[in-house]
C-alpha positions in Angstrom: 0.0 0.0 0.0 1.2 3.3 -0.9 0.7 6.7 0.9 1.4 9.7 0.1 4.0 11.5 2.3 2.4 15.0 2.4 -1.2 12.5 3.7 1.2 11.1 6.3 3.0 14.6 7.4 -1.1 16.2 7.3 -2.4 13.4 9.3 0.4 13.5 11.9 0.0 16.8 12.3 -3.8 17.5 12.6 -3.0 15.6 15.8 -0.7 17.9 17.0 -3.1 20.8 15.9 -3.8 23.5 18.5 -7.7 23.3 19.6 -9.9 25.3 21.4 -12.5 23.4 23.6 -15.5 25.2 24.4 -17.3 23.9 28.0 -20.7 25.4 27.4 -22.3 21.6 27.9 -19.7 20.8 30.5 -21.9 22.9 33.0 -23.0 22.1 36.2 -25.8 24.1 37.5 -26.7 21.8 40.6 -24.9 24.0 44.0 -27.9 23.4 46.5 -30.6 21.3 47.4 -33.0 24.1 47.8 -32.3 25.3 44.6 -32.5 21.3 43.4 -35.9 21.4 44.8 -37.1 24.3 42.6 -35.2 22.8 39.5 -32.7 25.1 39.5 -35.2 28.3 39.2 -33.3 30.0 42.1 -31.9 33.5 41.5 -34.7 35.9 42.3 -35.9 33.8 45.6 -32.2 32.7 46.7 -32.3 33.0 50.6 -29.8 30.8 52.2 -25.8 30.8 51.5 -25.9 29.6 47.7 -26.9 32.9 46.7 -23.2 33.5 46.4 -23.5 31.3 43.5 -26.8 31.9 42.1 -27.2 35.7 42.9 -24.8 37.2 45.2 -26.9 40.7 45.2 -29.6 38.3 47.7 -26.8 38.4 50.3 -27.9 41.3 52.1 -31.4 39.6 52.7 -29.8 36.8 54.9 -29.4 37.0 58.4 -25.7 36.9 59.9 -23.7 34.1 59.1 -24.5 31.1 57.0 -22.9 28.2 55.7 -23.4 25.8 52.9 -21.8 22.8 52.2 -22.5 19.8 50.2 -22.2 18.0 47.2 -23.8 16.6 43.7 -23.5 12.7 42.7 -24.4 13.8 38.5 -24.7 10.1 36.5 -23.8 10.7 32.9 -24.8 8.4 30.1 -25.8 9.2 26.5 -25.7 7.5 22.8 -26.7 7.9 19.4 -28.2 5.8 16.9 -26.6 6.4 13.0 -28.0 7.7 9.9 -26.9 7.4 6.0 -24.4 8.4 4.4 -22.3 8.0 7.5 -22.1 6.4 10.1 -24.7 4.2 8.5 -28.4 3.7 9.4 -28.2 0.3 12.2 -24.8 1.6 14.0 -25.5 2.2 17.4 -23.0 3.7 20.0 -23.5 4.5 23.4 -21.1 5.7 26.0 -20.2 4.2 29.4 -21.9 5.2 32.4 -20.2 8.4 34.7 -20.4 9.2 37.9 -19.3 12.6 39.4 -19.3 14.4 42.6 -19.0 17.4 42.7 -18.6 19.5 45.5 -19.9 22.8 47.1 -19.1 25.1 50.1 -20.4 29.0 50.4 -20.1 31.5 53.3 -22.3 34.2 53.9 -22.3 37.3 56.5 -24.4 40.4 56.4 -22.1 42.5 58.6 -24.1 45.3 58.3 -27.9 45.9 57.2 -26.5 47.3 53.6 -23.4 45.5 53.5 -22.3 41.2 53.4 -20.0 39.8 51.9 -19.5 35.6 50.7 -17.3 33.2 49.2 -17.8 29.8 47.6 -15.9 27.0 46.7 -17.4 24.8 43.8 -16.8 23.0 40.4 -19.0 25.0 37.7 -17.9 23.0 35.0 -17.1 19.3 34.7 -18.0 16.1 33.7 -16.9 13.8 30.7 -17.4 11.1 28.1 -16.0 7.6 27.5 -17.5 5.8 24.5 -17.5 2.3 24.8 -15.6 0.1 22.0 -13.7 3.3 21.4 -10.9 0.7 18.4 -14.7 0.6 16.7 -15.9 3.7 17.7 -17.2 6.0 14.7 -16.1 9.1 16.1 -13.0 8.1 17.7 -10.8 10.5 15.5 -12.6 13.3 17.1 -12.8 11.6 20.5 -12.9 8.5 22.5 -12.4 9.9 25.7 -12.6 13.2 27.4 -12.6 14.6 30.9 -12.9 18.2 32.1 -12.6 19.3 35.9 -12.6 22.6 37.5 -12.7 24.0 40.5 -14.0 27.9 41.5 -12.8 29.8 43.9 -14.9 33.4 44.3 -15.9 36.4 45.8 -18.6 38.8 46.9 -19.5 42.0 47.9 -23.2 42.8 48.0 -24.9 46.4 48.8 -28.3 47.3 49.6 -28.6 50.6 47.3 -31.9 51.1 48.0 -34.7 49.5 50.2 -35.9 47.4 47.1 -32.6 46.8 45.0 -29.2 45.6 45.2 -26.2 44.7 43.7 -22.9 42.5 44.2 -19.6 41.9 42.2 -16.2 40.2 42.7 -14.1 37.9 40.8 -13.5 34.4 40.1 -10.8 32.3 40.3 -10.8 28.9 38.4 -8.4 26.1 38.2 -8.9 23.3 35.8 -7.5 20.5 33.8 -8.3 18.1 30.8 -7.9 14.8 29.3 -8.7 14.2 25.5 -8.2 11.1 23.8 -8.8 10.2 20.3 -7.3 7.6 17.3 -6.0 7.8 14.4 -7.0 6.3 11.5 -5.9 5.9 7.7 -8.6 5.2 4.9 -7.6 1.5 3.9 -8.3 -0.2 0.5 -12.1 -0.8 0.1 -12.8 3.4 2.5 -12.6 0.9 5.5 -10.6 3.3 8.3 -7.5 1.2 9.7 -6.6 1.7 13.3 -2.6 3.6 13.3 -2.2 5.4 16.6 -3.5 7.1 19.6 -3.1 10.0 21.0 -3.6 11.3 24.7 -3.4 15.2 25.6 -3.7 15.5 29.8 -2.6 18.2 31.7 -2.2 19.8 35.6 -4.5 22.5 36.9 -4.1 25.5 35.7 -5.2 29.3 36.3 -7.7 31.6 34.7 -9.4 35.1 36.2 -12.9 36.3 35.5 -15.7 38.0 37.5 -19.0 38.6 38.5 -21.9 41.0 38.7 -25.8 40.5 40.0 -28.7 42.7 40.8 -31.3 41.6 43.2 -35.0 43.2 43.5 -38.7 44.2 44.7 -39.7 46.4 42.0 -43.6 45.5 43.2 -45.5 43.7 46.1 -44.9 40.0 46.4 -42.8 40.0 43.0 -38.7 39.3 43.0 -36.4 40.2 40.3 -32.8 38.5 40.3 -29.9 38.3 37.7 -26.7 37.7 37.4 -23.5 37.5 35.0 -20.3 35.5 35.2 -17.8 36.7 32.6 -15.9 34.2 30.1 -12.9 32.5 31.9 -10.0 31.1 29.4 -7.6 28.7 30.6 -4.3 28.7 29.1 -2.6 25.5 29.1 0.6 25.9 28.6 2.5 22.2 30.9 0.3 20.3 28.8 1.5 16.5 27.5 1.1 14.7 24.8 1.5 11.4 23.9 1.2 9.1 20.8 1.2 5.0 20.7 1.2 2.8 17.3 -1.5 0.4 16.8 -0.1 -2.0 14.6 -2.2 -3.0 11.6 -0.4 -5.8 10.3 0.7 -4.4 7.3 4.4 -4.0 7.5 4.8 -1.4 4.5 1.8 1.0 6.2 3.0 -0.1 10.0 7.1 1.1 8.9 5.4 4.2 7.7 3.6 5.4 10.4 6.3 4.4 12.8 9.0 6.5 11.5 6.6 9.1 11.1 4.9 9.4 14.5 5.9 12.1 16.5 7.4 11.2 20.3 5.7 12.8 23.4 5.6 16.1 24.0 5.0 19.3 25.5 1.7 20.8 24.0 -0.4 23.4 24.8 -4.5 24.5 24.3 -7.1 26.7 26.0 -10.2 25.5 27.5 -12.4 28.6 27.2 -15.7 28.4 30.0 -17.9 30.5 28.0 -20.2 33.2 29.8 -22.9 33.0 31.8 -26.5 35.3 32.0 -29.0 34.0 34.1 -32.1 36.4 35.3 -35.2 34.9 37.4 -38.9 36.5 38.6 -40.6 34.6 41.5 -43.5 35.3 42.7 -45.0 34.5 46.2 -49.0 34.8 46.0 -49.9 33.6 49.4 -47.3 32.5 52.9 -45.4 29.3 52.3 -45.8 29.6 48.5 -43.3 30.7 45.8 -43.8 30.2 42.0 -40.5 31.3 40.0 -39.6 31.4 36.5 -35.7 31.8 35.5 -34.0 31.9 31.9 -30.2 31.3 31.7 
């Protein structure tokens, strides 16, 4: 079999290829059971210490001090059954089971009747996705496995303006790291794709800065208004690793090729940019010990 050196030096490369991974679907939105318990609708009616997450400007409605701490067990599972021309009506793939914990802690203090401050401690973003038979996989030159993990650390300053509104603001520090793996494949004799490498990117934790802003609100009898922005955070990584391993085909013409063209492991580098958030909530509370709220994020 004979391949082209310029196919051989492109495919290489595209592995090498710097990437930009966007998170948007990575989020994790669970960061209280109160707010679990209103499926998520939480940022005009916030009113214990996971406002610092959902809408910090609530902080000056809580009373002294208040802790939150807890967790999320998320089980992740998806799969995807093929159409024509590819993969092919009948292929069915389906990925393995997750499980994730992921975990939360937020302080609160209203130190004076305009003024609190909070900080929190949580994973916004997270998660991943193995596909099983990932040799047989159809997308396994994109990927076969990936994992994301993050963790936020923030902080907040809320004022009470006015006797209906506030605001709060402070910025966010987030530390993550990823794993992407994917193979590579040659298009054989007959457009069959033949199994030649695979190729692993991980990396440590590493920084990024961004910040926050919310508004909190009465603007009429038993009605709430809440919103709240987190800016985009990018995460250079620049201690990245990557590493390639031959799968041998059997072939020895197209096995020699790829071996003396596979590049060794490696420093590489890629950004994982988190991408901004709006979120903005009314609730409304028509009677004691009821609360109907709608949010949009």
């Amino acid at each position: 079999m004979h391949i082209p050196r310029s196919l051989r030096a492109l495919a290489l490369l595209a592995c090498l290829a710097p990437a930009t991974a966007n998170a948007a679907g990575y989020s994790i939105y669970e960061q209280g059971a109160a707010a679990l318990g209103m499926a998520g609708a939480y940022v005009a009616s916030a009113n214990d210490a996971t406002a610092q997450f959902y809408n910090p400007a609530a902080m000056v409605n809580l009373k002294g001090r208040q802790l939150s701490v807890g967790g999320t067990w998320l089980s992740t599972y998806n799969s995807f059954a093929g159409e024509d021309p590819y993969p092919g009506t009948g292929v069915v793939e389906e990925m393995n089971r997750g499980n994730f914990f992921p975990p939360t802690m937020y302080w609160t203090n209203r130190f004076r009747e305009s003024l609190a401050y909070g900080v929190g401690v949580n994973a916004p973003f997270g998660l991943g996705v193995d596909w099983k038979n990932p040799e047989t996989f159809t997308g396994r030159e994109r990927v076969t496995k990936a994992l994301l993990q993050s963790v936020d650390a923030s902080f907040s300053l809320a004022w009470r303006m006015s006797p209906n509104w506030s605001v709060a603001g402070g910025p966010n520090l987030r530390m993550a790291k990823v794993e992407l793996n994917q193979i590579g494949t040659f298009i054989g004799t007959g457009g069959a794709p033949i199994n030649v490498s695979r190729a692993q990117l991980t990396s440590e934790f590493e920084r990024g800065m961004g910040w926050h802003a919310a508004i909190h609100g009465t603007p009429w009898k038993q009605w709430r208004f809440g919103a709240a922005y987190r800016s985009k955070v990018e995460v250079d990584v620049e201690k990245g690793r990557a590493k390639f391993t031959q799968m041998l085909t059997g072939d020895p013409v197209l096995d020699g090729t790829i071996a003396a063209g596979l590049p060794p492991e490696q420093d590489a580098k890629t950004k994982l940019v988190f991408p901004a958030q709006l979120v903005f909530g009314f609730a409304w509370d028509p009677a004691p010990g009821w609360t109907y709220e709608i949010d949009g994020v």
